[in-house]
N, C-alpha and C positions, 0 to 999 in steps of 0.2 A: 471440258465444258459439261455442264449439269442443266437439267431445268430444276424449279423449284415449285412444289407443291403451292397452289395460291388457293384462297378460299372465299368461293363464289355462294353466292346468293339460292337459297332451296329453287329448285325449278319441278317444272310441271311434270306428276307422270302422263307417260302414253299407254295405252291399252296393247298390250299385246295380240297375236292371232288365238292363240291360246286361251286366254281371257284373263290371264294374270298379269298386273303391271310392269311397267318396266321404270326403273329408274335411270332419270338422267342424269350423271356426274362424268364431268370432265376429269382427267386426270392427266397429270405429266409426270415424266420419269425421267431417272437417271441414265445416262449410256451404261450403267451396271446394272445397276438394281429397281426394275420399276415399283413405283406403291402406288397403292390407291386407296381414298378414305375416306368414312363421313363420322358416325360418330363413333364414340370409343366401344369398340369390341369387347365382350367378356368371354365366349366362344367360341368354338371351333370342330369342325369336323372334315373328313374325307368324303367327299361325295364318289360316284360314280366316273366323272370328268367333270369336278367343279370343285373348289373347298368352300363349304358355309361355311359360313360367319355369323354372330348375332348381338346385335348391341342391345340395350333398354328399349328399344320401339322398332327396330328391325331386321330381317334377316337377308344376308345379301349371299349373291352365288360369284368366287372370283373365277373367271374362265384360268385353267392351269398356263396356258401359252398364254396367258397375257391379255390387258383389256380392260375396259370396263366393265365393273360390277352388273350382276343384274339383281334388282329385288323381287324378290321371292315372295316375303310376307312384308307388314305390319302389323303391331301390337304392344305386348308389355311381356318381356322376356329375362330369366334370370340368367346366371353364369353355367348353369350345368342342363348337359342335354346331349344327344348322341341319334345320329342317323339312322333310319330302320324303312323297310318296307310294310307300314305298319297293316295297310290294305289290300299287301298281294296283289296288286297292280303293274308288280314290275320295275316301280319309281321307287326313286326315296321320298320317303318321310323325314319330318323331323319332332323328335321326339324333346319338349323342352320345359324346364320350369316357367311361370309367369311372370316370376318379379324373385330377387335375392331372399334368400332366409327362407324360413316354411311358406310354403303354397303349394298349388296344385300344380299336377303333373300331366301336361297335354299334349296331343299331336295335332300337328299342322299337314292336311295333304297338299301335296305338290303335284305340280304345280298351282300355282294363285294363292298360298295359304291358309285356304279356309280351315278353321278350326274342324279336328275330324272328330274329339270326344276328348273327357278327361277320364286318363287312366289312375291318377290317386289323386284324393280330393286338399293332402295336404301329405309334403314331405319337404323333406332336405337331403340334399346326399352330394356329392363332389361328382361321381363320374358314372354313367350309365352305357350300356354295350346291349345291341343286339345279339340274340344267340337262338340256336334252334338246339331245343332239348325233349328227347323224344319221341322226334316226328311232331314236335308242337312248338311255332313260332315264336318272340315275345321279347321283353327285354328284361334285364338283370340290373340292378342297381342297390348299393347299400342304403336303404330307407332311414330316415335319421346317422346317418352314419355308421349305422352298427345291425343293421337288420337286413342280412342277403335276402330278396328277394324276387322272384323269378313270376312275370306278370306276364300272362298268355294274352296272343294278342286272335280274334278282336276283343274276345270279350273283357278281358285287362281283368281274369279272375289271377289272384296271385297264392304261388307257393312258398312260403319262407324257406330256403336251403338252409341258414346259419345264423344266428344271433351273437354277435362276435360284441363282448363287450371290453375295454382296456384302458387305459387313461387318454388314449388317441384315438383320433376319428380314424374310419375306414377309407381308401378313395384307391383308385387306379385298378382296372380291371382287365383283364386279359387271360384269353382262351389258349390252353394247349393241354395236349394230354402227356402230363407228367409222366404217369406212371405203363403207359403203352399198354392201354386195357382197350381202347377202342373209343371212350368215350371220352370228352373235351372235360377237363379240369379245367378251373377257376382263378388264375394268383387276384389275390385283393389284399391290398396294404401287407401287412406281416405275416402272410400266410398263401399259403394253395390248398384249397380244397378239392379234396378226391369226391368224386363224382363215383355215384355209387351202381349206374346202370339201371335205373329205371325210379318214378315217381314216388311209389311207395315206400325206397330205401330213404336211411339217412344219409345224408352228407357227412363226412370227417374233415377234421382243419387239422392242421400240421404248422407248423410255425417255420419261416424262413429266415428270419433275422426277429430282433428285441427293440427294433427301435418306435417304441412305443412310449415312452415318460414325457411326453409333453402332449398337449389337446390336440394340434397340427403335424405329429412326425413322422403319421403313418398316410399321411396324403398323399400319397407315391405317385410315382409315374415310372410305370415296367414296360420294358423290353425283353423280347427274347435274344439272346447273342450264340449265333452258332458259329464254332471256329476250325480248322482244317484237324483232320485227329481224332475230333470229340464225337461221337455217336449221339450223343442227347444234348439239346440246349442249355447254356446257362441263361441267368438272367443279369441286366442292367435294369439297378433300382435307386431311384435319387426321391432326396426330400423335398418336395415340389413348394415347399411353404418355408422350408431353413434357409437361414442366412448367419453364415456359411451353412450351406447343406450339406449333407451325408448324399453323395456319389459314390456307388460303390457295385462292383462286379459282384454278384455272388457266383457262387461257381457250385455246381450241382455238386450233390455229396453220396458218396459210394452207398446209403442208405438215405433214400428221400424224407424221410420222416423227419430229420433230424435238420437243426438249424444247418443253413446254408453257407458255405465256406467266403466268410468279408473280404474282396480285395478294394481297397480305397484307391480313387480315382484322382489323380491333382494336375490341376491346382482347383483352388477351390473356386465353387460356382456358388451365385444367389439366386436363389428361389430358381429351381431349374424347372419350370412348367412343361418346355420341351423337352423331350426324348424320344428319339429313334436310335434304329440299329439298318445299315443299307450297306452291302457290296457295292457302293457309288463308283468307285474304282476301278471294277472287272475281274480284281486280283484273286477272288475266291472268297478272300475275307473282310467280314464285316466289320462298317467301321461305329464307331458310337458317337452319335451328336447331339450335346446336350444347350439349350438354348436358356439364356437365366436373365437377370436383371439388368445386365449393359452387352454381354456379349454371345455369341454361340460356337461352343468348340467343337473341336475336331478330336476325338481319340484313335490315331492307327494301333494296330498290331506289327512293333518293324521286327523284324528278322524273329516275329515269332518265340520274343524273349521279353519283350518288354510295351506297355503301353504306352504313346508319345504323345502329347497334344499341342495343338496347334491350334493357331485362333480363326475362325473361319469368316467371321463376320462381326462386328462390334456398331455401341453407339445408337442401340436401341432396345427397349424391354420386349422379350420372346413370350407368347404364350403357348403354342404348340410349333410344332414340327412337323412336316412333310418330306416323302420322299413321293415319286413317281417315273419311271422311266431313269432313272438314275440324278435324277434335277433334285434337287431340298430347297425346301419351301418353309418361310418362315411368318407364322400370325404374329402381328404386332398388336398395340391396342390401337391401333390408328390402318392398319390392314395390311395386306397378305405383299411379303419380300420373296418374289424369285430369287433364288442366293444364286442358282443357277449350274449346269453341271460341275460333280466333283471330280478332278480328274487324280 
C-alpha cells in the first residue's frame, strides 16, 4: 500500500521565530520512498543539514530525515547557483541566478532570504562552487561559460583564472589537488587547472578528455573515484546534457598533463545530471551513482576486476544526487527522493 501525492490549494504562510517564513505544504509518501513538492525544481544544493532547492519563485530547505519542506526565500530564480557562507556568519548562503539565460548574479542571506547584494550584474554559467583561495573567501564559476572566474567575497572584486574557449560550453566544477603541491586545483569540463600558488601567478589548463565538438558536451558533472591500491584519485565524468551520454571512468595517467585514460561505463544513461561517488556499502570501496532521464544506477567494483551495474531506482527524471551518512538522495523536478540506505 502507497499513498498518493494530491494537490492542494496554496495556503497561508506563518512567520517564523526567526523572522523568516515558513511554508505550509502537506505531503504524503510512499512506505519506500517519501517526496514532497510544489513547483518544478531547476536546482539543487547540499546544505549543512538540509538540501536546497530552487524553482522560478522559490527556495525550499528539504529536512535529510524526512518532512516537510521549509521556505527559505521568494523571488525570481534561475537553474544555476551553489551554496556559500557568503557573510561569514557561520550559515549558508545562497548564491543564485535571477531568472534562466544571462542576468545577474545574487546572494540571498539565510535565514529569511533577503537579498544581501549583486555579485555580477549579468552572466551565464552552468555550475558555481565556493572555494577559499589564498586566505581569501569567494566563489568560482565559468562566467558565460568560458571565463573562469574567481569573485572575492564581500566585496565580489573578481580575478579571471582562465578563459577557456572551445566549440562547448564549460560547466562542472570540483576542488582537488591533482598534482600534491599543497594548493586545491580546479577540474572544469575537459580540463584541471593547476593552481599556481598564489594571486599574482598564472593559472595552466591541461586537458583531460576531447569531448568538446558539440555546444553541450563539456557540461560535465565530476567525481572523484578512489579505489583500494590506488594512491591518487581517478575521476568519474558524464555528459550531463547527452542522450545517450558519455559515462566514463578516467583513470589518472602516470604523467597528469596528458589526456586522461577513457574507461566507458554501460549501459547507457540520458542526460546524467546526477553523479556521485559513496562507499554506501562499508566495503572500502566506492561505488558510482549516476541518476539520468527515467532512472538512477548503481556501478560496483566486484572482485576488483570489473564494473557491474545495477538499477537502483527508476520512473522518474534525476537532477542531482546526494549522499549523507551513507543514505542517497535523489532531486527530482517535482522534489527531493530518500532512495535510502545502500546496503
Amino acid at each position: 500500500m502507497s499513498w498518493q501525492k494530491v494537490h492542494l490549494p496554496r495556503l497561508p504562510l506563518d512567520p517564523r521565530p526567526d523572522g523568516g517564513p515558513k511554508l505550509a505544504l502537506l505531503c504524503f509518501f510512499s512506505l519506500a520512498v517519501p517526496t514532497c513538492g510544489a513547483e518544478t525544481i531547476l536546482g539543487a544544493a547540499m546544505a549543512r543539514d538540509s538540501i536546497w532547492t530552487w524553482s522560478a519563485n522559490q527556495v525550499l530547505s528539504w529536512p535529510l530525515g524526512g518532512g516537510t519542506p521549509r521556505l527559505l526565500a521568494r523571488g525570481q530564480f534561475g537553474p544555476s547557483g551553489c551554496i556559500a557562507d557568503v557573510d561569514a556568519n557561520g550559515r549558508d548562503d545562497l548564491v543564485v541566478q535571477e531568472r534562466p539565460g544571462p542576468s545577474r548574479l545574487v546572494w540571498l542571506k539565510m535565514p529569511g532570504g533577503r537579498q544581501g547584494g549583486v555579485i555580477e550584474t549579468e552572466t551565464d554559467f552552468a555550475d558555481c562552487l565556493a572555494m577559499e583561495m589564498y586566505g581569501k573567501r569567494g566563489v568560482v564559476f565559468a562566467h558565460f561559460h568560458s571565463q573562469v572566474r574567481f569573485y572575492e567575497f564581500p566585496s565580489f572584486r573578481y580575478q579571471e583564472l582562465y578563459s577557456i574557449y572551445t566549440a562547448s560550453q564549460q560547466g562542472g566544477l570540483l576542488l582537488s589537488d591533482v598534482d600534491s603541491d599543497g594548493h586545491p586545483d580546479l577540474f572544469i569540463g575537459n580540463y584541471w587547472m593547476r593552481n599556481p600558488g598564489a594571486f599574482h601567478l598564472s593559472w595552466r589548463l591541461f586537458a583531460i578528455n576531447d569531448y568538446y565538438r558539440t555546444p553541450q558536451a563539456a557540461l560535465a558533472r565530476i567525481a572523484l573515484l578512489t579505489r583500494p591500491g590506488k594512491a591518487a584519485p581517478d575521476l568519474v565524468w558524464a555528459e550531463s546534457r547527452g542522450a545517450p551520454a558519455k559515462v566514463v571512468l578516467l583513470e589518472r595517467p602516470a604523467d597528469i598533463r596528458q589526456l586522461w585514460i577513457a574507461h566507458p561505463l554501460v549501459p547507457e544513461v540520458h542526460e546524467p545530471r546526477g553523479l556521485l561517488t559513496a562507499d554506501s556499502d562499508g566495503d572500502g570501496a566506492a561505488e558510482i551513482y549516476v541518476g539520468g532521464r527515467s532512472r538512477v544506477l548503481r556501478w560496483q567494483w566486484r572482485n576488483r576486476e570489473q564494473w557491474v551495474a545495477t538499477t537502483l531506482a527508476e520512473g522518474f527524471r534525476t537532477l542531482a544526487l546526494f549522499s549523507r551518512d551513507g543514505v542517497i538522495f535523489a532531486v527530482t523536478p517535482s522534489g527531493v527522493k530518500r532512495l535510502g540506505r545502500v546496503d
